[in-house]
Structures are given as structure tokens and as C-alpha cells.
C-alpha positions in Angstrom: 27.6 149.2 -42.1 24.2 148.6 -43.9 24.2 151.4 -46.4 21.0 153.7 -46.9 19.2 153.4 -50.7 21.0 155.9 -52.0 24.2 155.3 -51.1 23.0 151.3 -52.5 22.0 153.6 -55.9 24.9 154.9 -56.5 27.5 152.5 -55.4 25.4 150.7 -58.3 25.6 153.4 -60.7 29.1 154.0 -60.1 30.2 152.2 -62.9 28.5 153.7 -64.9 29.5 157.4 -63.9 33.4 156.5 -64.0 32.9 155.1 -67.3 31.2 158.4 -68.9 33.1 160.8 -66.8 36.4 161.5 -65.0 35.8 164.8 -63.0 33.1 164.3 -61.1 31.3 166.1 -57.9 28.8 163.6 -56.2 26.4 165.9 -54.3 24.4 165.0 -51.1 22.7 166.8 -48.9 24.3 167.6 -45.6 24.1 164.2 -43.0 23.4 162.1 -45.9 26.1 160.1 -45.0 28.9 161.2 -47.8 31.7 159.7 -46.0 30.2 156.3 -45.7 29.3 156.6 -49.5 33.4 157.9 -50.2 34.9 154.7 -47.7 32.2 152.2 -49.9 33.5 153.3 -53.3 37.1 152.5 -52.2 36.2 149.6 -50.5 34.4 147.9 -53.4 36.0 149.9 -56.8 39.6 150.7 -55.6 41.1 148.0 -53.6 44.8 147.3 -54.0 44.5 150.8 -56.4 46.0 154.1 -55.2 44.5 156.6 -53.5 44.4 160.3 -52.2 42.0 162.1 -50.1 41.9 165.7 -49.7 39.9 166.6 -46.5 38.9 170.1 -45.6 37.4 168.4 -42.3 39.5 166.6 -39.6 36.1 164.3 -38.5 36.4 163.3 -42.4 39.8 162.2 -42.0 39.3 160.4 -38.7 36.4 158.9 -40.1 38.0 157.3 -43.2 41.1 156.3 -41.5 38.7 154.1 -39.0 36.6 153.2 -41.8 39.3 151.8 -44.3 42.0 150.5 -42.0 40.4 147.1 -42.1 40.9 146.5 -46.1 43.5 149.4 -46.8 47.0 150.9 -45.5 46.5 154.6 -44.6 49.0 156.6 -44.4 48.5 160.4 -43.0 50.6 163.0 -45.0 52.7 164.5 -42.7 54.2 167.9 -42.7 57.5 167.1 -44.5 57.4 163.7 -45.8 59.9 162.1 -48.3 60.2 158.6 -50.4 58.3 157.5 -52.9 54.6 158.3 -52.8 52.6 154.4 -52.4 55.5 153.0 -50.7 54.0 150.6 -48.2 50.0 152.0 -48.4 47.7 152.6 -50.5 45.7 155.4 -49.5 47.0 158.8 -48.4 45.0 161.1 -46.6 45.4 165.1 -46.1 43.8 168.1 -44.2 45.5 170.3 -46.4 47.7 170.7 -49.2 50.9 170.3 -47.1 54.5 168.7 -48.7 53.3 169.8 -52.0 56.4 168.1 -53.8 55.4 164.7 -52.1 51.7 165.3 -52.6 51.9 166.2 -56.3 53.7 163.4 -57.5 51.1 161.3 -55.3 48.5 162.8 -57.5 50.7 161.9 -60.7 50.2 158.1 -59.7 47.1 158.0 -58.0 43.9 156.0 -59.6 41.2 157.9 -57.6 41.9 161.5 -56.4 39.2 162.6 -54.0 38.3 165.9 -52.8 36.1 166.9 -49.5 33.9 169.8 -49.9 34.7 170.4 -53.3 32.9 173.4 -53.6 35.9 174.9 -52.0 38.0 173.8 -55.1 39.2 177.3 -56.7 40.3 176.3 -60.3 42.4 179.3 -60.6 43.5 179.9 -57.0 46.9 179.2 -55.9 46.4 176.2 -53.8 44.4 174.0 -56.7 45.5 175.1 -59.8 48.9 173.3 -59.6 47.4 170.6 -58.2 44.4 170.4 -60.8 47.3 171.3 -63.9 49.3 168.1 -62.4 46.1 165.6 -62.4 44.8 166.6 -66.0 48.6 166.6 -67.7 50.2 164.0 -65.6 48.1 161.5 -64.0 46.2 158.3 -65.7 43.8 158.7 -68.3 41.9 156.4 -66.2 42.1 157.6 -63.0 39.6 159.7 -61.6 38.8 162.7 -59.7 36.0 163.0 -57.2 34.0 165.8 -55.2 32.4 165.5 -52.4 29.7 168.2 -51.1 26.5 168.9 -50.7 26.6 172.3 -52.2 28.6 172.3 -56.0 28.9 176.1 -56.4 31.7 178.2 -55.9 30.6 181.8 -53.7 32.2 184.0 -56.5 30.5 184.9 -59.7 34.2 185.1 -61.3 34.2 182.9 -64.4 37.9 182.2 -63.9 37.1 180.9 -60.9 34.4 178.3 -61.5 33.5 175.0 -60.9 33.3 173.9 -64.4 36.6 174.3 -65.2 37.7 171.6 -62.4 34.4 168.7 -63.1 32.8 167.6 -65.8 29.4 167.0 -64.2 27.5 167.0 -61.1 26.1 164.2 -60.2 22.7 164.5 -57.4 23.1 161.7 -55.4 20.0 162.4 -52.9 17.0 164.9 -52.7 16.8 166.5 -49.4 13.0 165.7 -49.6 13.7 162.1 -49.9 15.9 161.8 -47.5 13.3 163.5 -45.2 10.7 161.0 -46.2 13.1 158.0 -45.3 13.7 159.6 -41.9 17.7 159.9 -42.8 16.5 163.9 -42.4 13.8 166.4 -40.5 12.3 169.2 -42.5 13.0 172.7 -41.7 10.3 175.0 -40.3 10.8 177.9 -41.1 10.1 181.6 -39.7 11.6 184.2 -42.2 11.6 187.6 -40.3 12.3 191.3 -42.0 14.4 193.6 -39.7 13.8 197.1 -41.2 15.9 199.2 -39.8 18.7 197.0 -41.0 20.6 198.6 -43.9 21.9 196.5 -46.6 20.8 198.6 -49.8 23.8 200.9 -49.9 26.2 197.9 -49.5 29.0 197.7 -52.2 28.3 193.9 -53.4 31.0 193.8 -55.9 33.1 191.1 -54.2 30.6 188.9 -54.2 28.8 189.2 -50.5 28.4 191.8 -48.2 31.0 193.9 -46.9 31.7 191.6 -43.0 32.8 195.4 -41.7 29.9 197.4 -43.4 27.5 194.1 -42.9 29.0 193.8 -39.0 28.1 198.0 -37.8 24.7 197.6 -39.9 23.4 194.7 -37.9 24.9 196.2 -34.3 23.1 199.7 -35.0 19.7 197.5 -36.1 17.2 195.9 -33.7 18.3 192.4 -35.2 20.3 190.7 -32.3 17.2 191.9 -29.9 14.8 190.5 -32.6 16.2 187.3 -32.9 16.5 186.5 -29.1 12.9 187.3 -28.8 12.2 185.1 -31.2 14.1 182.7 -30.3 12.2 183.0 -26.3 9.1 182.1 -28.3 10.3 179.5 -31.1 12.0 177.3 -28.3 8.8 176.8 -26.5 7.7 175.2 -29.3 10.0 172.0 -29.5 9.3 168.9 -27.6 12.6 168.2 -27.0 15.0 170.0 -25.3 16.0 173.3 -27.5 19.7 172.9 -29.2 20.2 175.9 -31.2 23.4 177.1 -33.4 23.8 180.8 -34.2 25.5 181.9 -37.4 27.1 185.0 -37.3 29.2 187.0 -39.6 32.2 188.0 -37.5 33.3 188.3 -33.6 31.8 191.8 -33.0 28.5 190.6 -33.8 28.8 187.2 -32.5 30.0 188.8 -28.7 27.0 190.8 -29.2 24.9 188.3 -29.4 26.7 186.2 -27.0 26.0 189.1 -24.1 22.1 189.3 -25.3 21.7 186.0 -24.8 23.4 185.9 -21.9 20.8 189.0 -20.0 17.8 186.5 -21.2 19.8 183.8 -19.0 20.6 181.1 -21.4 23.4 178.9 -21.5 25.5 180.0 -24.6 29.3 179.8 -25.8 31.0 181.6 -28.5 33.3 179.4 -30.8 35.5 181.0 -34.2 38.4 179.5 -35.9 40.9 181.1 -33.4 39.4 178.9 -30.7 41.7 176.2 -30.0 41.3 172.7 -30.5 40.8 171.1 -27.4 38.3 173.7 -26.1 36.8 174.2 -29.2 36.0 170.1 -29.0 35.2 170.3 -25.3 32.3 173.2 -26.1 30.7 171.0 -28.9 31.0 168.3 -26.5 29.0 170.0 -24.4 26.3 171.3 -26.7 25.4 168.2 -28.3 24.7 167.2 -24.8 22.4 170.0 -24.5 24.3 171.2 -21.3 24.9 174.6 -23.8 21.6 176.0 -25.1 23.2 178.0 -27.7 26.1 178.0 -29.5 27.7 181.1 -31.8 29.1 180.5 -34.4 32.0 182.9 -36.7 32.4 180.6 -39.9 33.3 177.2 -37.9 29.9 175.4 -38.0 28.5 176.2 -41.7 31.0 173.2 -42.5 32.9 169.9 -41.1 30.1 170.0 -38.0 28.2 167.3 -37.0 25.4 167.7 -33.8 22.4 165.8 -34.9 20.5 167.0 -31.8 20.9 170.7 -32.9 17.2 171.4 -33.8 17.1 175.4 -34.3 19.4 177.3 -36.5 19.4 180.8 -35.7 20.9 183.1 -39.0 22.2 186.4 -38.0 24.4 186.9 -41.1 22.6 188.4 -44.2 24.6 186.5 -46.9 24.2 186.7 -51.2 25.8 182.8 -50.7 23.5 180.6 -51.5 26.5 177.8 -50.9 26.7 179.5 -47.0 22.5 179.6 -46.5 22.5 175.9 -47.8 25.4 174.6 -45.3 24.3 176.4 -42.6 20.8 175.7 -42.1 21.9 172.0 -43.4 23.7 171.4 -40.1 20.3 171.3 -38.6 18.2 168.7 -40.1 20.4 165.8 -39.2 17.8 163.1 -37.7 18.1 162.3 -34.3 16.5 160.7 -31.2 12.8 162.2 -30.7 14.0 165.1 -33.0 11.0 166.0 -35.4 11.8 168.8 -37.0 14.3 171.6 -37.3 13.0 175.7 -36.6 15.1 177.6 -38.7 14.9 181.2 -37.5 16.0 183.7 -40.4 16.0 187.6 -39.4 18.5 187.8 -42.2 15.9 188.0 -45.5 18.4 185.0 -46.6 14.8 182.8 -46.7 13.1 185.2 -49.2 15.9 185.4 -51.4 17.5 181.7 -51.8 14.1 180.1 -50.3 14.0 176.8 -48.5 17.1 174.6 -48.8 15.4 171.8 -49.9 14.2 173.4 -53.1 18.0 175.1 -53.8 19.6 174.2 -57.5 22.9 174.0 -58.1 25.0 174.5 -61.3 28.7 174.0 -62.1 28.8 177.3 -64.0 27.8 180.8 -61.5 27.4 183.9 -62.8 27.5 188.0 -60.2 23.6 187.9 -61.4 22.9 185.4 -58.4 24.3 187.8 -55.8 22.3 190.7 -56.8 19.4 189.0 -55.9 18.9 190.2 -52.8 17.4 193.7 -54.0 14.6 192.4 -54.3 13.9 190.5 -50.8 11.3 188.7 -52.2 13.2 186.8 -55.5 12.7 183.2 -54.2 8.9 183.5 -54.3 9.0 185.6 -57.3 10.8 183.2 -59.1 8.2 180.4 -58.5 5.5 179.7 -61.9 2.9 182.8 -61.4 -0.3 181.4 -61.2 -3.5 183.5 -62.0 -5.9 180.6 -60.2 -4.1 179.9 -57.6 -5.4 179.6 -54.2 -2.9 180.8 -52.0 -1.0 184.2 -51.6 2.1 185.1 -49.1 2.0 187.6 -46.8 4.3 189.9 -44.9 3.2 190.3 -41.4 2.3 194.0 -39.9 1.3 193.1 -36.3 2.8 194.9 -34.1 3.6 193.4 -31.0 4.6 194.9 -27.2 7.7 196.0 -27.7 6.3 198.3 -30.7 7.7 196.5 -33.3 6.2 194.7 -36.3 6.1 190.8 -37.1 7.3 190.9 -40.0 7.1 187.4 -40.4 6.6 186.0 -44.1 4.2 183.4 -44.3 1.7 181.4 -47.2 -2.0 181.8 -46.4 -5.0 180.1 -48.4 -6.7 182.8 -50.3 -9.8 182.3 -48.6 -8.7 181.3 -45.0 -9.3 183.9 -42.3 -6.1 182.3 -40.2 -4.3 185.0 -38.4 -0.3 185.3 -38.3 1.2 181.8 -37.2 3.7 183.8 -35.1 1.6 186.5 -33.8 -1.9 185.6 -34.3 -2.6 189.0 -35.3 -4.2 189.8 -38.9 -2.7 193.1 -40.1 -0.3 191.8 -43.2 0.4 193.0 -46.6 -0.3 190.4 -49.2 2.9 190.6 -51.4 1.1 189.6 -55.1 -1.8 192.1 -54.7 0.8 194.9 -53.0 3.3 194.1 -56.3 6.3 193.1 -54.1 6.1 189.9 -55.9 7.2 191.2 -59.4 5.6 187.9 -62.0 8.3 189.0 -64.8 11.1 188.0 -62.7 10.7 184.5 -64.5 10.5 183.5 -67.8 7.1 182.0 -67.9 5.7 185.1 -69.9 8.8 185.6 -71.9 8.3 182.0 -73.2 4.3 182.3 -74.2 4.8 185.9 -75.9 8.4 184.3 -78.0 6.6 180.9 -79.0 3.5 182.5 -79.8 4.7 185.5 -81.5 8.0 185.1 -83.2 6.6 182.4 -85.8 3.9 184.4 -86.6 5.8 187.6 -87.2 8.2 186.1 -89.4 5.9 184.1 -91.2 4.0 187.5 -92.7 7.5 189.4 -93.1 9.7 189.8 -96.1 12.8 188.7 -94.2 14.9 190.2 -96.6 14.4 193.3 -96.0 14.9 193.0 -92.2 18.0 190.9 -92.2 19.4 194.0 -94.2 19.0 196.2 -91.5 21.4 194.9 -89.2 24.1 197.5 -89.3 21.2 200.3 -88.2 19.7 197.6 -85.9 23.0 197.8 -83.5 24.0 200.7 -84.2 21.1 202.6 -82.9 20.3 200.0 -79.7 20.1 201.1 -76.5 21.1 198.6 -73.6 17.0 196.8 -73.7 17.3 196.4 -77.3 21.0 195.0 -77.2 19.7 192.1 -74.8 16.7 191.7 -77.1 18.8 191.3 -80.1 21.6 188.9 -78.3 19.0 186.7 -77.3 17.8 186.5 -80.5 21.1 185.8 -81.9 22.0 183.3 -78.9 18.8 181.4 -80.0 19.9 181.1 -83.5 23.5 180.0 -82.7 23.0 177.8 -80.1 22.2 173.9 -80.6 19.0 172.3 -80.3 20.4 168.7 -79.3 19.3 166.6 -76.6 21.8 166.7 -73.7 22.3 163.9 -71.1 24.1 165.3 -68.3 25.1 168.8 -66.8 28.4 168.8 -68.8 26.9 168.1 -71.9 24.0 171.0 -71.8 26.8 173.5 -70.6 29.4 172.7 -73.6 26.6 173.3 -75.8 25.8 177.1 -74.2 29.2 177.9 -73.3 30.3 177.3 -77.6 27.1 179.7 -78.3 28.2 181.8 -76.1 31.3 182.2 -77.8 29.8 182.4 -80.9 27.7 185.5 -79.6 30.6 187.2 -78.3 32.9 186.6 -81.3 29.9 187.9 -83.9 29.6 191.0 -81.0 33.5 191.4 -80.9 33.7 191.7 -84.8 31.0 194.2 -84.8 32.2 196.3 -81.8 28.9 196.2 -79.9 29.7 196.5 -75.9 27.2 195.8 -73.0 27.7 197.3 -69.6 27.2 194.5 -67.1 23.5 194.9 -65.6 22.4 194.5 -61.7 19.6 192.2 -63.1 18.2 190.7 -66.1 14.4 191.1 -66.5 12.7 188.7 -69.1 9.6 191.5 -69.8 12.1 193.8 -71.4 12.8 190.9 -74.0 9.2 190.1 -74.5 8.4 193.9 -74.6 8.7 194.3 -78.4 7.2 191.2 -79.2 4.1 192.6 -77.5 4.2 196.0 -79.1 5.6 197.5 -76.0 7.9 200.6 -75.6 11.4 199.4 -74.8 12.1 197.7 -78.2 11.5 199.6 -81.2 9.8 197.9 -84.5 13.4 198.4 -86.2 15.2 196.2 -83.6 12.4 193.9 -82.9 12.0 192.8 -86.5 15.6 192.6 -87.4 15.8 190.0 -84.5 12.8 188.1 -85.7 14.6 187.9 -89.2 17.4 186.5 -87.0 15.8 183.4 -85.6 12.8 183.1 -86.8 13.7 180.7 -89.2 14.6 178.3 -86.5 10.5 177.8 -86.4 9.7 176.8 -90.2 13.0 174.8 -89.9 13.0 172.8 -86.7 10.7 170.8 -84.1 8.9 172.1 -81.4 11.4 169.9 -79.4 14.8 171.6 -80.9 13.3 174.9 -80.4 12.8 174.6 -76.8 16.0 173.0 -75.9 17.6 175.5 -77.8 15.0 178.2 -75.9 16.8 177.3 -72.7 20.2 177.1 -73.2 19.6 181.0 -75.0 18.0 182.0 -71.7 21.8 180.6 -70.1 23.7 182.4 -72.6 21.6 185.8 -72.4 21.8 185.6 -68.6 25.5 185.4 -68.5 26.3 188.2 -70.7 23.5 190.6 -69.1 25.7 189.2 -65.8 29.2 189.8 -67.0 28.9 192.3 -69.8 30.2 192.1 -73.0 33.6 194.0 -73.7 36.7 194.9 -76.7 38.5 192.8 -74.8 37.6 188.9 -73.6 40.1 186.6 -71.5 37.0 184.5 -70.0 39.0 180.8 -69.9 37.3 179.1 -71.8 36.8 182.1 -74.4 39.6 184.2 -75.1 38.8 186.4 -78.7 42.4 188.5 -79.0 
């Protein structure tokens, strides 16, 4: 199979990667063609080696038996297997962690362990733990362990439970945009709808996500099922092609809701969850990739291991603080196909304004609860873009109201000087979110950078910082919560190093060992901090601009802290070490700071 140019990239990379790292996740967007890439790096790195596969999908396994039969001997673990693992075949392939025995002293000889969606790897969860203990003490120093996915986070901000205690580094294999450009992809259209009578605010988040009960009666009692079936009426109209559409739902009350809606606007539609079985389940997606079934429901089958390139709208009825679940969700629809131009992603979930398009999404090995609070304010995506004052553009929240009485609410981008109506509605009652302050510019750290660079040389350069750095015991003592986070940042920026990184790993080693500095020199001094909903970078730059949250006693003493760092250091040093604060600062705002640590990679008592 001719490979695509990025799958060619990194098969010529590879060397490279296995020689600098040895847990590693190679990320790619959803379609991108993964499993080729995995059967290619056995095929020309690992022949006569030993192998193991971990599949979360049976269409990975299928495809990688098929693929590496010709040049390797595959062998399926069964359910109770016994011998020696490698006796007669060289690659062994699993759906799950079944035989345990057998598989972990597979993993004890094997040269390349691989793992299929690896954002699913728990480091501390019953089933990988063992499994990741046994690679790291047991297996060859040169053998290798490699993730496959094309979204490296793990759902939980719990920071036993993270990524970066299983891989060293993350390694972006292909841009979504790229991939677009190159036809491998279609780009998303999307048509980001508010429901407001939907009631999320009250939600106890602490998990991680929504409540599925609380989340499940809160969109039944809402207009949101109607809402997105008349949407949908409208949005199918406009592709050329006939309309495919998947429907993400977050459990089987919702889902046969929906299923009878769009049944009374007579559309073809089937309802598949992971108690379907097997054969029908195949049969139905059989049928929908054919197009015979308009619409298919989904309860947490489709987001992963699904493959219908024809799909071309993605309908999200789940309101989600995932970003992992938006991203593989609306991924499963921009797989290219025959005549297929683009994908209409239909969001009545406010999912859009929170994680914003999928293309642009970030990932990081390390996650922290901040990122699942974000959804208070609806519009964090957009507020987290660079705030331009000349800009020529403004986004705007629909207010039409339409014949059934109810608003628009479509979210759209609109030249500043355009007199275009709503693109949904055509109508031109809207509320411009930057003029109506629902875009809140502090959300980012633009303005905390100009007022810290500009100000905090200056400051310390007239001060007599021996007076100030004397003042530390009154400085804590006295600090509320505002001035705490001020005075941590300050410290994080003092402690943390200003060296170059080249990879993920090495940027993160560097924040995570401030970090523990930070705590420690906290820990000593018996200064707590509450966990906090969300961090907001104006209350930091407050006392630097004479504001009213930081008082002249803390803001100086932190100046005396780190200012230094500016008659000392290069403009270069300062702002790597700038960055890797703002990490540290955000994860403590996040997770709190208390008497008592057992964070793994940090324990102070």
C-alpha cells in the first residue's frame, strides 16, 4: 500500500524517535490511516523481533492480522492460553487484557509493545498498572512501547491517573488541517446552537463530566432533541450528497428519545449501544454506510473503533467537559470519501464554544480538573483566542426567532462591517459577544504577559529589595486566596528553569521539578490553597497595575522574589521560564495546595 506523506515522514523519522525515547504516543487524527502507519513500522523496524498489540478495536485487529500475515506469524491471544509466549510467531495480538499470566510474560520478552487508543491507558487503574509495572522493571531496555490515538489525554483531571506517568512524549504525526489540504480529510462545518432551557449550571462536575443521570432528565425536560431534528430537516438539505448522519448521545433514555423524534419526522434511523449484539450491531452499520439508514444513534459505540467514511453530519446531543469525547466524535466524520466535500457538524450541546473546532484542539500528556470547568463560561474557546483591539471581525450569538417561537441561537463570525444576516436564519437580531462582554479578554494571558514584562523589571529596579525580601513571613501570612496565586507565581517563576526544551517530555520534567519545589517551599511554610473553579490571569496582573486585589505588601515582596531573574537572565530564559510558571501556577490553582501531598510524582511526607 502506497503510504500517504506523513505516514512516509515518520516511518523516516522513526529512528530517530526510538533512539531518543522509549514510551511513546504517535498521534493522528482520526482516518489518518494509524493502522497502516502501526503494520509499516513492524514491517520495516521489527521483522523477526517480538511483538504485542493491544487493541481496544476488533477492525484494528482484523486489520493487522490481514496486513502482517504476509511477513509475520500472528498469533491471536486466546482466552486461556499456555506455553511459552513467541513459540512459533512473532506477533501476538489482543482485544483485551485476557490470560494475564501468559500475556505479562509476553510483555517481559517482547521488543515493541503497542497499544491502540492509548488515551485509554489508565497508569494507575487496575487493568495497566500491572501491565505498565511489568514493561518498565522487566522488559528490554531496548524495547519499546508505543500509543496509538488521535487524542493523548486522559478524561480525568486525576494526577494519579495521567498520561505522563505511562509515555515520555507525544509525538504529532499529522495536522488535521493538512490532512484536509491533501484530501486524506473534509473540513467540518460547523453550526454551534445554544439550547436555553437546558440546565447544566447546577451540575455536580466533580467526577470529571456531567452527571449521564442528572445530564440525561436535563436534556429530556429541554427543547434540545426537538431542536436538533429541526436542524437537522434544514442542515441535510444542504449536502449534495445523500445525508449520512451519526447521533451522539449520552445514554439509552435519551438516545430512544431521539430515536422516536426522528422517527415522527419520518427518517430512516436505528439505535445501536454496547449491549447491541455483534452481528446486528454489524449488519446496522452495514446498512448505514450504504446510506439505506439516514441516521444512526449512538450510546458510547461510535466516538471510537468506527469507521463510515460516507457519514457527512454529526449530530452532538451529549453536552460533555471531554475534550478527548468532542474530538473522537466529530472525528468520525471527516473521513474523505466519494463526492463527500465536507462534514456539517451540528452541536446543540455548547461543546463547540467551549473546546472550539477539532482541528484547532491541543493536547498535553499532563491534564489538570481546570479543563473541565470550562464550560461555565460557554464561550472559553473564543475567549481564549489572542484579543485583538483592530480586528475586523466579531462573533455573534443569534436572536432570531423563528416559527416555532424559538431563538437561533446559532454562534457565528461576522466581519465588523458586513451587514450579512444570520447564515442559519437570515435574520439580523444577534448579540455581539465582545461588545456584550460574554467574551471575557482576561481569560488568556496576553495581558498578564505585557503588564509582568513591562512592569516587574521596572519595579525592582527602583526598590531596595532588601527590605521587601524581609517581609515574607507578613507577606503569607496576611494573603488572601488572589494574593497567594500572585505570590506562587512569583515564586514558580523564580524556581523554575529557563532552558530550552526539545520535546513535550523535556518541557514537562522541567515544570513538574518546579512544581515540587513550590509545593515543598509552601509545605515548610504551612501556606494551603483551596482548589479554585478557574484561574484568571487579571487577578495576577492586578497588583502589578495598582489594582485592588493585591496589596502593595504582597505585590512587592513578589517582585523581590523574581525580579532578579530580569538584571540576571536573557529575554529568552525569561520567557521560557514565563511559560512553564504559567503550567505550574495553573495546576496548583487546579488541584490546590494541601499539609499533605501524595501527587506520584511528588510525595512531601
Amino acid at each position: 500500500m502506497k503510504l500517504r506523506k506523513w505516514q512516509e515522514k515518520v516511518i523516516k523519522e522513526f529512528p530517530d524517535i526510538i533512539k531518543n525515547y522509549r514510551k511513546f504516543i504517535l498521534k493522528a487524527p482520526t482516518g489518518a490511516g494509524k493502522t497502516v502507519l502501526a503494520s509499516e513500522i513492524i514491517n520495516t523496524f521489527y521483522k523477526k523481533k517480538k511483538i504485542v498489540v493491544l487493541c481496544h478495536r476488533l477492525v484494528l485487529l482484523e486489520q493487522l492480522e490481514k496486513g502482517l500475515s504476509n511477513d509475520h506469524k500472528v498469533k491471536k491471544l486466546g482466552l486461556s492460553e499456555e506455553g511459552k509466549p513467541f513459540d512459533k510467531y512473532d506477533v501476538l495480538i489482543s482485544t483485551n487484557l485476557r490470560s494475564r499470566d501468559f500475556l505479562m510474560d509476553a510483555i517481559k520478552k517482547c521488543d515493541l509493545l503497542i497499544i491502540d487508543e492509548a488515551h485509554r491507558v489508565s497508569p494507575n487503574g487496575q487493568a495497566y498498572k500491572e501491565l505498565l509495572d511489568q514493561f518498565d522493571e522487566k522488559s528490554s531496555k531496548d524495547s519499546k512501547l508505543l500509543g496509538l490515538t488521535a487524542s493523548p489525554e486522559r478524561r480525568t483531571g486525576d494526577q494519579k491517573d495521567q498520561l505522563g506517568l505511562a509515555f515520555d512524549a507525544i509525538i504529532d504525526c499529522a495536522d488535521i488541517e493538512e490532512l484536509i489540504k491533501e484530501g486524506v480529510l473534509v473540513s467540518a462545518e460547523y453550526k454551534s446552537f445554544f439550547v436555553h432551557d437546558l440546565e447544566l449550571e447546577k451540575m455536580d462536575i466533580t467526577t470529571g463530566d456531567f452527571p449521564i443521570e442528572q445530564l440525561s432528565n436535563a436534556i429530556i425536560k429541554s427543547s434540545m432533541i426537538q431542536y436538533a431534528c429541526d436542524v437537522y430537516l434544514k442542515e441535510k438539505k444542504r449536502i449534495n450528497e445523500k445525508p449520512i448522519s451519526a447521533w451522539f448521545c449520552p445514554d439509552v433514555l435519551v438516545a430512544e428519545e431521539t430515536k422516536k423524534q426522528i422517527e415522527m419526522i419520518n427518517l430512516r434511523v436505528e439505535l445501536i449501544t454496547a449491549k447491541t449484539p455483534l452481528k446486528e450491531r454489524m449488519k446496522i452499520l452495514d446498512q448505514h454506510e450504504k446510506g439505506n439508514i439516514e441516521c444512526l444513534i449512538s450510546v458510547g459505540v461510535l466516538s471510537e473503533g468506527w469507521d463510515n467514511p460516507n457519514c457527512n453530519i454529526i449530530v452532538h446531543l451529549r453536552p460533555t467537559l471531554s475534550k478527548v469525547f468532542w474530538g473522537q466524535s466529530v472525528g468520525r466524520g471527516l473521513r474523505s470519501a466519494k463526492n463527500k466535500s465536507k462534514c456539517i457538524v451540528i452541536d446543540v450541546s455548547s461543546n463547540y464554544t467551549t473546546f472550539g473546532p477539532v482541528e484547532k484542539l491541543s493536547w498535553k500528556l499532563w491534564n489538570h480538573r481546570k479543563s473541565y470547568l470550562e464550560f461555565k463560561n460557554r464561550f472559553n474557546w473564543i475567549s481564549k483566542q489572542k484579543y485583538i483591539e483592530d480586528r475586523d471581525y466579531t462573533y455573534l450569538l443569534c436572536e432570531g426567532m423563528g416559527d416555532n417561537g424559538k431563538r437561533c441561537s446559532l454562534v457565528y463570525k461576522k466581519k465588523m462591517l458586513s451587514d450579512s444576516p444570520c447564515p442559519m436564519c437570515s435574520k439580523y437580531a444577534a448579540t455581539d459577544l465582545y461588545k456584550d462582554n460574554r467574551i471575557e479578554k482576561p481569560k488568556n494571558d496576553n495581558s498578564l504577559h505585557k503588564v509582568f514584562f513591562e512592569r516587574v523589571p521596572k519595579i525592582f529596579g527602583d526598590m531596595n529589595r532588601g527590605i521587601w525580601i524581609n517581609m515574607e513571613n507578613s507577606a503569607w501570612r496576611d494573603a488572601n486566596i488572589y494574593e497567594k496565586l500572585f505570590l506562587t507565581f512569583c515564586l514558580a517563576f523564580d524556581f523554575v528553569s529557563g532552558d530550552s526544551t526539545g520535546s513535550e517530555t523535556e518541557f514537562w520534567n522541567l515544570t513538574l521539578e518546579a512544581e515540587k519545589k513550590v509545593r515543598s517551599f509552601l509545605f515548610e511554610r504551612e501556606v494551603t490553597i483551596p482548589q479554585q473553579e478557574e484561574f484568571i490571569f487579571s487577578n495576577l496582573s492586578d497588583g502589578l497595575s495598582k489594582g485592588k486585589v493585591i496589596r502593595p505588601v504582597q505585590t512587592n515582596y513578589g517582585i523581590a522574589i523574581c525580579g532578579e531573574n530580569f538584571t540576571k537572565n536573557s529575554e529568552e530564559i525569561n520567557e521560557r521560564k514565563f511559560q512553564k510558571a504559567l503550567q505550574v501556577i495553573e495546576r496548583i490553582a487546579a488541584m490546590g495546595v494541601t499539609n499533605t501531598e501524595e501527587l506520584p510524582y511528588y510525595k512531601i511526607n
